[in-house]
C-alpha positions as CSV (number, residue, x, y, z in Angstrom):
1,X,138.3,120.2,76.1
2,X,138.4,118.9,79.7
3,X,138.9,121.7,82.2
4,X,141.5,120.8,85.5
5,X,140.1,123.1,88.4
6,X,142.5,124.7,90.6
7,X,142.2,124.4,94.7
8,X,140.3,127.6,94.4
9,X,137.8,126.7,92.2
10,X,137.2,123.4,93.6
11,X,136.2,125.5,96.9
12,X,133.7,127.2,95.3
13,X,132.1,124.8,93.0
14,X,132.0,122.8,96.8
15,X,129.7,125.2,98.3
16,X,127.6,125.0,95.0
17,X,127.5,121.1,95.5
18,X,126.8,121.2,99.0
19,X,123.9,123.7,98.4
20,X,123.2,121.5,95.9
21,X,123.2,118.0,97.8
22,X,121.1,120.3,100.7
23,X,118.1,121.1,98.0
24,X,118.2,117.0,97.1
25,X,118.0,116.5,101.2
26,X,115.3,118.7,101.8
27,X,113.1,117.1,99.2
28,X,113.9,113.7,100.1
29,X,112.2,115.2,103.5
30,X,109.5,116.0,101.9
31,X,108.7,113.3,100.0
32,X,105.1,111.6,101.0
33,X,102.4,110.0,99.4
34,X,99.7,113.0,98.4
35,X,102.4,115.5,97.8
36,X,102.4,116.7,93.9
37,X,106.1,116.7,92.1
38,X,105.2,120.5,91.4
39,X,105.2,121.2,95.3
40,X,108.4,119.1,95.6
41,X,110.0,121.5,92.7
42,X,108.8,124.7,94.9
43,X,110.6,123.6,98.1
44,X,114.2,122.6,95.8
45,X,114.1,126.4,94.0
46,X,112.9,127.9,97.7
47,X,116.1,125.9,99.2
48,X,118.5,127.0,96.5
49,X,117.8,130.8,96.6
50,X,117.8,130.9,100.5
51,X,122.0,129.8,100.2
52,X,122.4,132.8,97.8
53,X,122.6,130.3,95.1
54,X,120.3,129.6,91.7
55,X,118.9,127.0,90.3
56,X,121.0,125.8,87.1
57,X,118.3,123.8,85.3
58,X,115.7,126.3,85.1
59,X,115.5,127.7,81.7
60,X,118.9,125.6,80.8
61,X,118.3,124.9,76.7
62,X,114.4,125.8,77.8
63,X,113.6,123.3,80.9
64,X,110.9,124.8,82.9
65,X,111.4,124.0,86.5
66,X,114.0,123.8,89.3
67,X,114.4,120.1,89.6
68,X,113.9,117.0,86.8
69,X,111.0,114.7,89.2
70,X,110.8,110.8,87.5
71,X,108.4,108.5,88.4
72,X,108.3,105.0,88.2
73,X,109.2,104.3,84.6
74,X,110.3,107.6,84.0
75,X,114.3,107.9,83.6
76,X,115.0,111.2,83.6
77,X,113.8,114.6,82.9
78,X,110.6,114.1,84.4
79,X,108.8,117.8,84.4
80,X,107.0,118.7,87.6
81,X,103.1,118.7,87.4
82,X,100.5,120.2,89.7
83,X,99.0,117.1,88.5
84,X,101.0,114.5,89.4
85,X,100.6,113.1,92.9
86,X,102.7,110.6,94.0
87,X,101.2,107.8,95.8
88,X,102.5,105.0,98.0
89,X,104.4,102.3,96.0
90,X,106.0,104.9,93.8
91,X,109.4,105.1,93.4
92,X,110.8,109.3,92.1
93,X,114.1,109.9,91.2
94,X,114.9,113.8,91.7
95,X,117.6,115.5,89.9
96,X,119.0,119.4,90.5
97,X,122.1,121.6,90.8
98,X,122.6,124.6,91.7
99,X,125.0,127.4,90.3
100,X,127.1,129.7,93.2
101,X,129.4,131.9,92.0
102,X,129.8,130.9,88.4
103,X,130.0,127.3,89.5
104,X,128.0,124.2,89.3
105,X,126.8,121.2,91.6
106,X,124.7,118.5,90.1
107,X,123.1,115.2,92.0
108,X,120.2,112.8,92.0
109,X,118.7,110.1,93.9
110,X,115.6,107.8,94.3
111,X,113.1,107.6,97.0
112,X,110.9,105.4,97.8
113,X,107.1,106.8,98.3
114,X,105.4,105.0,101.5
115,X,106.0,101.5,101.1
116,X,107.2,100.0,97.9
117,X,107.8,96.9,96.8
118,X,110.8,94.8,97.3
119,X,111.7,95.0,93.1
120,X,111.9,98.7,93.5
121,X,114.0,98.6,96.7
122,X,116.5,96.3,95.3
123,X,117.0,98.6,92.1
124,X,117.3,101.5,94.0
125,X,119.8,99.5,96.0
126,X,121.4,98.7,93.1
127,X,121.9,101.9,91.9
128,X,123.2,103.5,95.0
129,X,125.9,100.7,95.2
130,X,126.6,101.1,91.3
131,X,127.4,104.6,91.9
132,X,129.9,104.3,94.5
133,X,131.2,101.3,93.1
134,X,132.3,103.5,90.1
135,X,133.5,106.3,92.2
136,X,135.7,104.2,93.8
137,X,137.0,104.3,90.2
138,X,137.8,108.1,89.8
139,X,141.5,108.0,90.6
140,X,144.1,109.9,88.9
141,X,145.6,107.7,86.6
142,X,142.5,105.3,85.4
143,X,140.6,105.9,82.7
144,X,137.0,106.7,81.8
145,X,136.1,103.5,81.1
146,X,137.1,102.2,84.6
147,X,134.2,104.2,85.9
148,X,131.9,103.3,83.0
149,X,132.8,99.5,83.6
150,X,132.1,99.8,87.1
151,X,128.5,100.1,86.5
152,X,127.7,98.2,83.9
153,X,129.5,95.2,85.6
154,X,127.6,95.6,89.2
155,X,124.0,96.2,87.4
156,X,124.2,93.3,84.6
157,X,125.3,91.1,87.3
158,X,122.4,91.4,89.1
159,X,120.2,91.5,86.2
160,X,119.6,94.7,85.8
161,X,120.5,97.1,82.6
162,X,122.2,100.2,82.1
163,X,120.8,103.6,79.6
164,X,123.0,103.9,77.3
165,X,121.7,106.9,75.4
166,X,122.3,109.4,78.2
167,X,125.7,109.7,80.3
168,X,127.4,111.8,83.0
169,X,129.3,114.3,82.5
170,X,132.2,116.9,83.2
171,X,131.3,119.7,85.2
172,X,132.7,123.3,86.4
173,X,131.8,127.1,85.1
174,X,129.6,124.9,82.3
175,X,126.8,122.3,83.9
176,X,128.1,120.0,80.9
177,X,131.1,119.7,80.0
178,X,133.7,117.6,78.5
179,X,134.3,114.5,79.2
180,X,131.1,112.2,79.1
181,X,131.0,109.6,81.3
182,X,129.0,106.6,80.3
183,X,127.4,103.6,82.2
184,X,129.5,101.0,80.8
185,X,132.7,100.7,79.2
186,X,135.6,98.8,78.8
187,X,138.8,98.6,81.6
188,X,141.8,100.7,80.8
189,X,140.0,102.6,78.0
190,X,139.2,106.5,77.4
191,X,140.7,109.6,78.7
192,X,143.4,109.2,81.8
193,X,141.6,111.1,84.7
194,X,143.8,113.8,86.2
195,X,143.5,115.8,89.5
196,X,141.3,118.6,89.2
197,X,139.1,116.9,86.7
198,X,135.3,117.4,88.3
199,X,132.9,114.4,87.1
200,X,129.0,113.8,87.6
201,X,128.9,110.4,87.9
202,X,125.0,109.5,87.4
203,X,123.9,105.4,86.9
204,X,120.1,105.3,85.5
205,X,119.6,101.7,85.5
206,X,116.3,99.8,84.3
207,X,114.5,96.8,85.4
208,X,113.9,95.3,82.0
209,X,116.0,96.4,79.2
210,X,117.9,99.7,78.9
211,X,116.3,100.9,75.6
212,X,114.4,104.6,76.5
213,X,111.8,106.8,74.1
214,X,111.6,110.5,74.8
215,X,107.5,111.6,75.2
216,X,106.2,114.5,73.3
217,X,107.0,117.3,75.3
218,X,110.9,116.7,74.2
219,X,112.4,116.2,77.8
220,X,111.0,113.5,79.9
221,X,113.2,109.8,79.1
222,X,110.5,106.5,79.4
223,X,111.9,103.2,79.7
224,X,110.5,101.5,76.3
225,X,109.0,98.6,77.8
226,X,107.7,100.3,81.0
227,X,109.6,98.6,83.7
228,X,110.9,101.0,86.5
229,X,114.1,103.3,86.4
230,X,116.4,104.7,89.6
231,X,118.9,107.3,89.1
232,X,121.8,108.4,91.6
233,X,124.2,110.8,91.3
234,X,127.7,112.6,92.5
235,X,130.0,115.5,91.4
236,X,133.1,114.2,92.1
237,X,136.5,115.9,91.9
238,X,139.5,113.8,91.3
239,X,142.6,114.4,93.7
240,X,145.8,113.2,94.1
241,X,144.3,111.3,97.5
242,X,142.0,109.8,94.8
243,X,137.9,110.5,94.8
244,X,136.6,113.4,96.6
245,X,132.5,113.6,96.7
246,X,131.5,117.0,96.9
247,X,128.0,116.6,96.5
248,X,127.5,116.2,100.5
249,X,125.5,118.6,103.1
């Protein structure tokens, strides 16, 4: 059942997007060749607490840290390592939320490590753009897959692919809920969006083909064929003025 949020509730699941969006900016700060995805997890959960917030992936269905940190070919999921440095020419894709008074935030984005190559910056270009292409989509009165169709059309026209086997999401008092929101899609098809839906629009889009495996420790996503991955994401409420990103410090 999709949940509609009233004006009050969409003020507090703002602050928990904004403290949210602030734990993605202060690791995107931090972000340096030599620095080890475990470090970068400390400095999200140290972030979150300090706003009077939590962290709402730790321990959600038994993940163990603050903040999902992919690299390279990893999609999503990625759990932080004491052993994992990241070095120059890496690309990570960091995704967190955090929970404030019963309410959820949720965003992601890629960064570049030192220099990378100009491959990886035009996917993570192209994901960026994909994301707000499909925002742009998340008016009252369109349809899911408006926003699904968004993606798929900007990424395939550049050659790129879209995962299908994992999709945004509803979000509110639950970090998932109803509806999903895929990558693709087809024009004037699934639910209507209302005001006071609340969406996590999130591309993860592939160099090579969009086909993932899951590694043995159940959580972190590979692309099959090892190309690289970049994820970006929004909560995003829908209002009668249309779009509203709430996932901003």
């Amino acid at each position: 059942m999709v949940v509609l949020k009233t004006g009050r509730e969409l003020s507090i699941m703002k602050e928990a997007c904004r403290i949210s969006a602030g734990a993605l900016q202060v690791i995107r700060d931090a972000v340096e060749p030599g620095i080890t995805t475990a470090e970068l997890d400390r400095i999200a959960e140290k972030y979150i607490l300090s706003q009077g917030a939590v962290p709402n992936f730790k321990n959600y269905q038994g993940y163990p840290a603050t903040a999902c940190i992919s690299v390279n070919n990893e999609v999503i999921h990625g759990i932080p390592s004491e052993k994992r440095k990241l070095v120059s020419g890496d690309i990570v894709s960091v995704d967190l939320g955090a929970v404030f008074n019963g309410y959820h935030g949720d965003n992601a984005a890629t960064f570049a490590v030192g220099d990378i190559s100009d491959e990886a910056k035009r996917l993570i270009d192209t994901t960026r753009e994909s994301l707000y292409e499909a925002i742009r989509m998340a008016c009252p009165g369109n349809r899911i897959g408006d926003i699904g169709y968004a993606v798929q059309k900007y990424v395939e026209d550049r050659g790129y692919s879209v995962v299908r086997q994992f999709v945004g999401h509803g979000i509110g008092t639950h970090l998932h809920e109803a509806p999903e929101v895929p990558n693709f899609g087809t024009p004037g098809r699934g639910i209507r969006l209302l005001p006071g839906m609340t969406l996590a629009i999130e591309p993860m889009i592939n160099i090579g083909k969009g086909d993932v495996k899951i590694m043995p420790d159940g959580w972190t996503v590979l692309t099959k064929d090892g190309s690289l991955s970049a994820h970006f994401e929004h909560t995003v409420a829908m209002t009668p003025d249309g779009p509203q990103i709430m996932t901003v410090v």
